[in-house]
DSSP file (Angstrom, degrees, kcal/mol; ACC not computed):
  #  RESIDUE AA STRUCTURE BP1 BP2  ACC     N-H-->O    O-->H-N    N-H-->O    O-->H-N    TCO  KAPPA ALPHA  PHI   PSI    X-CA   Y-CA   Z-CA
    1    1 A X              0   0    0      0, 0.0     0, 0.0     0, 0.0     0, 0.0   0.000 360.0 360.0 360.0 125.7    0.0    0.0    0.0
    2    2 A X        -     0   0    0      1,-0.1     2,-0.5    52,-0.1    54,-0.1  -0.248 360.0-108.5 -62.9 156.0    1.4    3.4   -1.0
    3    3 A X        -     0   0    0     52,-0.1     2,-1.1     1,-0.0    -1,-0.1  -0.850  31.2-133.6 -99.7 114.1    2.0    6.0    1.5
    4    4 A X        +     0   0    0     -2,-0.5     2,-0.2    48,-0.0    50,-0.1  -0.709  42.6 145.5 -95.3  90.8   -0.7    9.4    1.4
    5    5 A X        -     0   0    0     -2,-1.1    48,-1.5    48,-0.0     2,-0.4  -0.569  23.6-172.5-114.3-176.4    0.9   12.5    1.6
    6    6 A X  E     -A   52   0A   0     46,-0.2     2,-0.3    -2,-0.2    46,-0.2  -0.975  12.9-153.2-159.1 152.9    0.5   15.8    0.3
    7    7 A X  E     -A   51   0A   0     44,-4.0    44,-3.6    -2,-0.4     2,-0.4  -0.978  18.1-143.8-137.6 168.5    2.0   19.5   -0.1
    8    8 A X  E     -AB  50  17A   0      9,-1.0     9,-1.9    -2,-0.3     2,-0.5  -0.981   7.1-141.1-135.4 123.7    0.2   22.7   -0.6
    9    9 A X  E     -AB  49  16A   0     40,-0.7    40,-2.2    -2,-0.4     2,-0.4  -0.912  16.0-145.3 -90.3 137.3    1.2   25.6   -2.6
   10   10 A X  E  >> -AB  48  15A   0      5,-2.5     4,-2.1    -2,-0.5     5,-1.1  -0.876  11.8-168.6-122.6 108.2    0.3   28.6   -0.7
   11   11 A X  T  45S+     0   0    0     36,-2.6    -1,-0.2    -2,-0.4    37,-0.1   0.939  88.1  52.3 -71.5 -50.6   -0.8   31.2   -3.8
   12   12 A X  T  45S+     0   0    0     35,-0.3    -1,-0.1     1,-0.2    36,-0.1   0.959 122.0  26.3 -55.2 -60.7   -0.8   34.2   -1.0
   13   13 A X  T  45S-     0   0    0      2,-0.1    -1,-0.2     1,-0.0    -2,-0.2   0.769 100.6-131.0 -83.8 -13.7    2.7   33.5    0.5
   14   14 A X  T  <5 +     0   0    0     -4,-2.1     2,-0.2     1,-0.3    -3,-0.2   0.999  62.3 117.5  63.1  68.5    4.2   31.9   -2.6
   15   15 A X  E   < -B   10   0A   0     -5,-1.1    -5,-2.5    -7,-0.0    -1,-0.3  -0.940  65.5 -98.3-163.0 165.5    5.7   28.9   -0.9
   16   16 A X  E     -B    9   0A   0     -2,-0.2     2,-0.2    -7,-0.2    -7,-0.2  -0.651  26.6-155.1 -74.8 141.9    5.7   25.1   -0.5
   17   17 A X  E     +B    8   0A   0     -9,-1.9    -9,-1.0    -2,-0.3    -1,-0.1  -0.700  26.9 157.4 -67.9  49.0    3.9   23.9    2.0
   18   18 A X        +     0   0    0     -2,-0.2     2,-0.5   -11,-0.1     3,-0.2   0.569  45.2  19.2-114.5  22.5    5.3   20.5    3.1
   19   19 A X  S    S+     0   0    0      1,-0.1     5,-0.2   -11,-0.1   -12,-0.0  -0.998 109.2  24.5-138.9 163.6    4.8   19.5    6.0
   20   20 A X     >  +     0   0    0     -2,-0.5     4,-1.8     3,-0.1    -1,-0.1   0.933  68.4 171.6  51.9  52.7    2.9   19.6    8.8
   21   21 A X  H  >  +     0   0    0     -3,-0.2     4,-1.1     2,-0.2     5,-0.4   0.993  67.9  60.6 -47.7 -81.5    0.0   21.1    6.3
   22   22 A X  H  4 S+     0   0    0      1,-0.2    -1,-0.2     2,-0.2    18,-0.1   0.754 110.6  39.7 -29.6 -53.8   -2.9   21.1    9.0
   23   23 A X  H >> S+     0   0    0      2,-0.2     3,-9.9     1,-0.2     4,-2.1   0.988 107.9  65.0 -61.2 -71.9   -1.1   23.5   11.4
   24   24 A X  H 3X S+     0   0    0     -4,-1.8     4,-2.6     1,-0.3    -1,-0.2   0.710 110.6  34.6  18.4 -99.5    0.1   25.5    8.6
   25   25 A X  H 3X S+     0   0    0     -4,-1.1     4,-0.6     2,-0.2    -1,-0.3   0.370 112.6  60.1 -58.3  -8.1   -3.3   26.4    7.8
   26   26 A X  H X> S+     0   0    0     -3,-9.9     4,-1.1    -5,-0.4     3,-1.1   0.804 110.8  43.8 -84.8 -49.8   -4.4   26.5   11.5
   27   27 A X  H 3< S+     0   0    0     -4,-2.1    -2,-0.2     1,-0.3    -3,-0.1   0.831 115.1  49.0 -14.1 -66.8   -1.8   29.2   11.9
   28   28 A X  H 3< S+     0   0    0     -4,-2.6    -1,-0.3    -5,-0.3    -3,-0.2   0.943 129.6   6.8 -59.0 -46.8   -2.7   31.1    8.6
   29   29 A X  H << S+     0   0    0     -3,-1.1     2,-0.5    -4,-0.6    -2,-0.2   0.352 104.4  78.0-141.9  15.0   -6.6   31.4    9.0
   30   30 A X     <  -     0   0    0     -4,-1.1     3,-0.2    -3,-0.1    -1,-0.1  -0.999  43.6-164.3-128.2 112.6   -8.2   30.2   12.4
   31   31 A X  S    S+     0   0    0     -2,-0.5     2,-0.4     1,-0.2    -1,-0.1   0.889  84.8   8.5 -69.6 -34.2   -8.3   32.1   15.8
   32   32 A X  S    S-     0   0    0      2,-0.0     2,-0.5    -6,-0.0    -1,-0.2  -0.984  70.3-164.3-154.0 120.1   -9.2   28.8   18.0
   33   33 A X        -     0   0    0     -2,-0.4     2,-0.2    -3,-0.2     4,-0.1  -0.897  23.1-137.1-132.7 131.7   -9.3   25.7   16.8
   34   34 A X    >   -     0   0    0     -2,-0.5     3,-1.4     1,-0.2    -2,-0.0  -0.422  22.4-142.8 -86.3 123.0  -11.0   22.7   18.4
   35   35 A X  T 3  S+     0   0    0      1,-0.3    -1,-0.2    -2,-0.2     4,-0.1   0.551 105.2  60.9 -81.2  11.9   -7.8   19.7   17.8
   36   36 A X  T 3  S+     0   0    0      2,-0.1     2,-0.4     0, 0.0    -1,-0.3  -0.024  85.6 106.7-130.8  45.7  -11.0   17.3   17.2
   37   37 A X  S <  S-     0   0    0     -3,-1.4     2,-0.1    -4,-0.1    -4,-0.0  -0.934  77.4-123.6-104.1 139.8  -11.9   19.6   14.4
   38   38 A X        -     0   0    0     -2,-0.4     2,-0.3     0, 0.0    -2,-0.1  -0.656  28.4-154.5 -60.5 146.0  -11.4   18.3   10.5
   39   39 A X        +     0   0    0     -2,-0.1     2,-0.2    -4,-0.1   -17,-0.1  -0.944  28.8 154.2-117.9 154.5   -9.3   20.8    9.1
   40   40 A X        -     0   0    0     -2,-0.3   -15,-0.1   -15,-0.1     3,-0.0  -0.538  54.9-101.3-153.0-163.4   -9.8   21.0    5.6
   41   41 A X  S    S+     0   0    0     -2,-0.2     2,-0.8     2,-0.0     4,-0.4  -0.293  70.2 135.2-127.0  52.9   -9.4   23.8    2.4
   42   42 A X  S    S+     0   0    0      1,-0.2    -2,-0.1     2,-0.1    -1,-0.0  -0.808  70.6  20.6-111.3  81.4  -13.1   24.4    2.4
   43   43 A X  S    S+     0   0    0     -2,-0.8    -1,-0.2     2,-0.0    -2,-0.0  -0.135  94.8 112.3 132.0 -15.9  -13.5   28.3    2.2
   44   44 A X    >   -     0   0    0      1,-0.2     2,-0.6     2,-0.1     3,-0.6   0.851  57.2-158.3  17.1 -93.1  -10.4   28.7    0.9
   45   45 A X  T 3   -     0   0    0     -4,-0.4    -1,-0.2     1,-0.2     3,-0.1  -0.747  62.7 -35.7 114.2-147.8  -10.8   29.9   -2.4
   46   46 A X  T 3  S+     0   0    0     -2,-0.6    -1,-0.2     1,-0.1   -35,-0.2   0.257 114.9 100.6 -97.8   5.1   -8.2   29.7   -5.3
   47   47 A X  S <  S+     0   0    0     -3,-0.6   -36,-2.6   -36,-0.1   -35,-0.3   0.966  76.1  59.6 -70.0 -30.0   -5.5   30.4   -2.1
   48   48 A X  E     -A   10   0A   0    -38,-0.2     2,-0.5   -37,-0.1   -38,-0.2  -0.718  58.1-174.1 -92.8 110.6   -4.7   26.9   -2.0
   49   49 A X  E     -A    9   0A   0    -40,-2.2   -40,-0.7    -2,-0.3     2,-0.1  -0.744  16.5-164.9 -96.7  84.8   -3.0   23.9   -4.5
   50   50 A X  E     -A    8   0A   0     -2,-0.5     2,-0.3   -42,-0.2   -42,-0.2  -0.443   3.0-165.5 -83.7 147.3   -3.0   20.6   -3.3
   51   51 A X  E     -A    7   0A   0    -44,-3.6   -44,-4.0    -2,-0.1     2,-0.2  -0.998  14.1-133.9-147.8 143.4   -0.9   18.0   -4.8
   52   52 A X  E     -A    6   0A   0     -2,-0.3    14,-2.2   -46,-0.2   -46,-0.2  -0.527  20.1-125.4 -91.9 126.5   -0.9   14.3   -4.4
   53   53 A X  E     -C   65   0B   0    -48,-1.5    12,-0.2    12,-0.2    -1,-0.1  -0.524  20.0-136.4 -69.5-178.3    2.3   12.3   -3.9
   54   54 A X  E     -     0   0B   0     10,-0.6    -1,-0.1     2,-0.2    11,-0.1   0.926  30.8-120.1 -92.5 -69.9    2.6    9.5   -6.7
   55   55 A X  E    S+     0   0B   0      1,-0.3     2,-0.3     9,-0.2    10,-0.1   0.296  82.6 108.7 123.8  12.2    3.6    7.1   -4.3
   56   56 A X  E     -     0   0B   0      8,-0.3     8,-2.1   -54,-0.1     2,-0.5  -0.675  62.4-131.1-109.7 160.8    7.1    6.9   -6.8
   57   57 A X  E     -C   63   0B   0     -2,-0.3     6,-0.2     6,-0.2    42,-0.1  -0.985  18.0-130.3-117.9 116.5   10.7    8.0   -6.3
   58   58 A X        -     0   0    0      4,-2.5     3,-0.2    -2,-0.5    42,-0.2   0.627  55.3 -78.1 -33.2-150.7   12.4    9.9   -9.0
   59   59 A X  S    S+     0   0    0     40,-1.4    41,-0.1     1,-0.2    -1,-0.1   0.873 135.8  53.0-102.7 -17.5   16.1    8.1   -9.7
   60   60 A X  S    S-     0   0    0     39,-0.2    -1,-0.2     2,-0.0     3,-0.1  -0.214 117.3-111.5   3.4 -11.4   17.1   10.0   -6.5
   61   61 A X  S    S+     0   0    0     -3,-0.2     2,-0.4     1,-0.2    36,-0.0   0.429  71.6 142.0  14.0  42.8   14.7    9.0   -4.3
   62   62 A X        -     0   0    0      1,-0.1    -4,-2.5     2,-0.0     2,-0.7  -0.660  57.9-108.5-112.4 134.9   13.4   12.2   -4.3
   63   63 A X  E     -C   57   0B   0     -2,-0.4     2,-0.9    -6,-0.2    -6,-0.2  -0.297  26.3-138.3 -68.5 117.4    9.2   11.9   -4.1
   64   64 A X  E     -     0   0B   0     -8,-2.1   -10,-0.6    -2,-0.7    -8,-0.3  -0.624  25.9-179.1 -75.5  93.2    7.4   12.7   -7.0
   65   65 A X  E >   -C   53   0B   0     -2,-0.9     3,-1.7     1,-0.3   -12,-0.2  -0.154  39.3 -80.4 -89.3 178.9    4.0   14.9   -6.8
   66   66 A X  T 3  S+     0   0    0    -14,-2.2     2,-0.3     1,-0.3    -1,-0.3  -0.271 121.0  32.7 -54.9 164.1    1.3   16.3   -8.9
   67   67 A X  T 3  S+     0   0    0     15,-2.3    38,-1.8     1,-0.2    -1,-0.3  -0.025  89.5 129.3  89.3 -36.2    2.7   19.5  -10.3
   68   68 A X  E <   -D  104   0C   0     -3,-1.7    14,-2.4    -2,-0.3     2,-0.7  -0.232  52.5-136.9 -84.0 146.2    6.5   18.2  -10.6
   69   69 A X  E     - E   0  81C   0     34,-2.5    33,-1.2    12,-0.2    12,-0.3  -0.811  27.1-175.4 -70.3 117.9    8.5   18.6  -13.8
   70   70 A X  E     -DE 101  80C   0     10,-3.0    10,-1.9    -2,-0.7     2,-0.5  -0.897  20.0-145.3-106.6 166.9   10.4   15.6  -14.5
   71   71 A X  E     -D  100   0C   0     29,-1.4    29,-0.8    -2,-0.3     8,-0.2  -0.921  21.9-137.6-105.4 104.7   12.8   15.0  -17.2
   72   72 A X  E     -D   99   0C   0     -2,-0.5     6,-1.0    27,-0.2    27,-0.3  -0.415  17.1-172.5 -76.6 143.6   12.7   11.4  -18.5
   73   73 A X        +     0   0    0     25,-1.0     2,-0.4    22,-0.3    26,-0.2  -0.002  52.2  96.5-128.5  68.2   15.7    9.9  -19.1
   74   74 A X  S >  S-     0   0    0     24,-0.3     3,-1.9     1,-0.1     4,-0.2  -0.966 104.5 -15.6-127.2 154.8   15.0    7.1  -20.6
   75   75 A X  T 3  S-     0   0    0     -2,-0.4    -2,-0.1     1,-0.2    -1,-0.1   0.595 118.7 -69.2  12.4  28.0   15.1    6.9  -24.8
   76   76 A X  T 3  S+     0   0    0     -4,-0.1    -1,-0.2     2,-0.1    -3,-0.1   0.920  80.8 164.1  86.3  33.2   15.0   10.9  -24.8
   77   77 A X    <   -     0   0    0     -3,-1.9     2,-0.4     1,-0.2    -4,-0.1   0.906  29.0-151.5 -47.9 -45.7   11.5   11.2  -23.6
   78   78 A X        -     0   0    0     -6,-1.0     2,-0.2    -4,-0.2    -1,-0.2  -0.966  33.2 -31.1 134.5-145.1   11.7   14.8  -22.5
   79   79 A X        -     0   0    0     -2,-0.4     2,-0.7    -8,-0.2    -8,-0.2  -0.944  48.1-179.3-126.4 163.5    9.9   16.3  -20.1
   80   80 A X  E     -E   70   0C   0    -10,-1.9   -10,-3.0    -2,-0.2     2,-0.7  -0.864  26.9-128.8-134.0 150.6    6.8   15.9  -18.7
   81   81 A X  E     -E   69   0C   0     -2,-0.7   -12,-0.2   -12,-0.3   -14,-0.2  -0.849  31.3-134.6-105.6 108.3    4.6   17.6  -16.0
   82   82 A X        +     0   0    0    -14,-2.4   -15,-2.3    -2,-0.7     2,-0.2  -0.332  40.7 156.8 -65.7 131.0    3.3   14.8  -13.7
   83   83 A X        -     0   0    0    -17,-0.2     7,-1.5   -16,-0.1     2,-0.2  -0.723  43.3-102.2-140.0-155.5   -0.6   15.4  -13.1
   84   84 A X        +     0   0    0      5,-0.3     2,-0.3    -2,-0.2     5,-0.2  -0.914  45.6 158.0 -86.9  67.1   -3.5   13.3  -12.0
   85   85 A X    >   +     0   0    0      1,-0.2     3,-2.1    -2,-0.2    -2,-0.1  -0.780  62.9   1.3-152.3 140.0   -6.0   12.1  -14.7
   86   86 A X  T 3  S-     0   0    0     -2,-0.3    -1,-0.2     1,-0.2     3,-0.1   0.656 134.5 -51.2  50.3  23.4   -8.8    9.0  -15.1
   87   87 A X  T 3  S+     0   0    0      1,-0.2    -1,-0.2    -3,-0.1     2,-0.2   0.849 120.9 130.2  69.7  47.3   -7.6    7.9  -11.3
   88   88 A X    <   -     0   0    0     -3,-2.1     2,-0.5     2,-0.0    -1,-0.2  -0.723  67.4-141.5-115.3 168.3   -4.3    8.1  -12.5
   89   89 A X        -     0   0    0     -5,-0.2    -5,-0.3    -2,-0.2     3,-0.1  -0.876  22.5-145.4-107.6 144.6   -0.6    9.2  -12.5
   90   90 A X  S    S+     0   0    0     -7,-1.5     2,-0.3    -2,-0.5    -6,-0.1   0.145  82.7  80.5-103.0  36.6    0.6   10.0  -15.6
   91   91 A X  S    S-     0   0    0     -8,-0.2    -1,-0.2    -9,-0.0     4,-0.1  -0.806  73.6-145.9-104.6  81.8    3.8    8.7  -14.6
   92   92 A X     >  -     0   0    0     -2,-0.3     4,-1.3     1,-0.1     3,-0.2   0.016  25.5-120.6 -85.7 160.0    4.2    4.8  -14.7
   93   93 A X  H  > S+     0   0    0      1,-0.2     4,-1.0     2,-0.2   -36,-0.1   0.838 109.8  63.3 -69.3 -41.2    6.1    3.7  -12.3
   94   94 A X  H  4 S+     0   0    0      1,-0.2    -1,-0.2     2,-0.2    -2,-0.1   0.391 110.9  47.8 -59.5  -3.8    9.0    2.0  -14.6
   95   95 A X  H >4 S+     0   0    0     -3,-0.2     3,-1.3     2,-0.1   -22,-0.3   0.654 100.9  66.6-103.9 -47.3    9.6    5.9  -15.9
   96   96 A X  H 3< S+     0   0    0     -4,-1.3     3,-0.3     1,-0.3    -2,-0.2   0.656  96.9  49.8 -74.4 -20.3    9.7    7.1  -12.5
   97   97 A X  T 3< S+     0   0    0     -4,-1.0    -1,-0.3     1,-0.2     2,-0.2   0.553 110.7  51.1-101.3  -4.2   12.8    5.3  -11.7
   98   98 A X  S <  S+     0   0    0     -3,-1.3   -25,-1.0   -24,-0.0   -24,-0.3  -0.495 102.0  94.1-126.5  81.7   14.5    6.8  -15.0
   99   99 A X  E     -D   72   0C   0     -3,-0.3   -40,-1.4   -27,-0.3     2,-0.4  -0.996  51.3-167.6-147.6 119.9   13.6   10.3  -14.0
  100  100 A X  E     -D   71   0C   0    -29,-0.8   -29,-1.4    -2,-0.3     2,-0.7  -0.868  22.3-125.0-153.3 126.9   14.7   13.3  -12.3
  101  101 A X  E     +D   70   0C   0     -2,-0.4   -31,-0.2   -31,-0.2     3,-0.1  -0.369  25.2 171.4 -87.8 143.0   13.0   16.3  -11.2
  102  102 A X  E     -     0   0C   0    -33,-1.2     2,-0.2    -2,-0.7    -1,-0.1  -0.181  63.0 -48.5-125.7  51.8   13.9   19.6  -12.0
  103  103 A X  E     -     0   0C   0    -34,-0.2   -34,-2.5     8,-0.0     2,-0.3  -0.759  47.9 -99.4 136.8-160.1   10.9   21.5  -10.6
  104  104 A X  E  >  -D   68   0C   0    -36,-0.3     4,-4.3    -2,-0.2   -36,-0.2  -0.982  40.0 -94.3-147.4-174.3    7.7   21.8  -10.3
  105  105 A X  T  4 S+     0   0    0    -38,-1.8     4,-0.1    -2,-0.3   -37,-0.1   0.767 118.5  35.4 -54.9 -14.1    4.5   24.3  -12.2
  106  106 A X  T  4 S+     0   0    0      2,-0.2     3,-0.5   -39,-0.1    -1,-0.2   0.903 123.4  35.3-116.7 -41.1    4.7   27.1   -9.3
  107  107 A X  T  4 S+     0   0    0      1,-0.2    -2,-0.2     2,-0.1     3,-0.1   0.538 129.0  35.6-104.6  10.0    8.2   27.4   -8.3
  108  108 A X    ><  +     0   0    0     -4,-4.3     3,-1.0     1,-0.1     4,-0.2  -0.388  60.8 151.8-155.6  78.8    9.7   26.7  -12.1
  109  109 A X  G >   +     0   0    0     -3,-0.5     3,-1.7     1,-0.2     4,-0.3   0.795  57.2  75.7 -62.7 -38.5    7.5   28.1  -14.1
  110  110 A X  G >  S+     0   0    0      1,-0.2     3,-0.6     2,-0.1    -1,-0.2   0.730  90.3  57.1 -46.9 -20.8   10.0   28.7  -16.6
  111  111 A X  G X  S+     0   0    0     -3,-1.0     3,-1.1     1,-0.2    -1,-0.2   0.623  79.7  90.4 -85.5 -10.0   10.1   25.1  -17.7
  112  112 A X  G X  S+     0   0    0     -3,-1.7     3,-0.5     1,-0.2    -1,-0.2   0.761  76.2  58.7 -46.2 -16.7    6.8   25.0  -18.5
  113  113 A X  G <  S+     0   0    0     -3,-0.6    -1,-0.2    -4,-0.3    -2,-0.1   0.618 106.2  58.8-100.3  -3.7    7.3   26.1  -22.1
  114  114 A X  G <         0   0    0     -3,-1.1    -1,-0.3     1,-0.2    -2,-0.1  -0.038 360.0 360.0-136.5  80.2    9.5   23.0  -22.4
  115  115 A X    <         0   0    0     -3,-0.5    -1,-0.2   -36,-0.1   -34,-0.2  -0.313 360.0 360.0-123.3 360.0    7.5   20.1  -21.6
């Protein structure tokens, strides 16, 4: 069974969010919070991008999430932007280990125009 994480790009502070997400957000936007509350992104807005890990390791062992650029480098794939699609990765796992990321849609936007 794969391991269910997540990180949040925070549009307002224009940072990664990865860990310890709940607090994060109690911090940002709650005066009192009950610790047998769900905490959730539900009023939110557009401030918020959550992204799913894959449950895959780049060739690095570095985790691979929605949103990340990888470059494959296996027969001169390219790059690609890893997303979520049909209850899917669009990363197979057999890619993922000839792979390396070099960024991801918010904090390198500049590779976007080569993918």
């Amino acid at each position: 069974m794969r391991e269910i994480k997540f990180r949040v790009w925070d549009y307002d502070g224009k940072k990664m969010i990865t860990s310890g997400i709940e607090f994060e957000l109690v911090r940002m936007n709650a005066d009192v919070v009950d610790e047998n509350d769900d905490i959730g992104f539900n009023g939110y807005g557009d401030r918020f991008d959550v992204m799913q890990y894959t449950g895959l390791k780049d060739k690095n062992g570095k985790d691979i999430y929605e949103g990340d650029i990888v470059k494959i480098l296996y027969n001169n794939l390219g790059n690609v932007i890893v997303s979520y699609k049909d209850g899917r990765f669009s990363l197979y796992g057999y890619l993922a280990r000839k792979c390396l990321i070099i960024g991801n849609i918010h904090e390198s936007p500049e590779l976007l125009g080569k993918v």
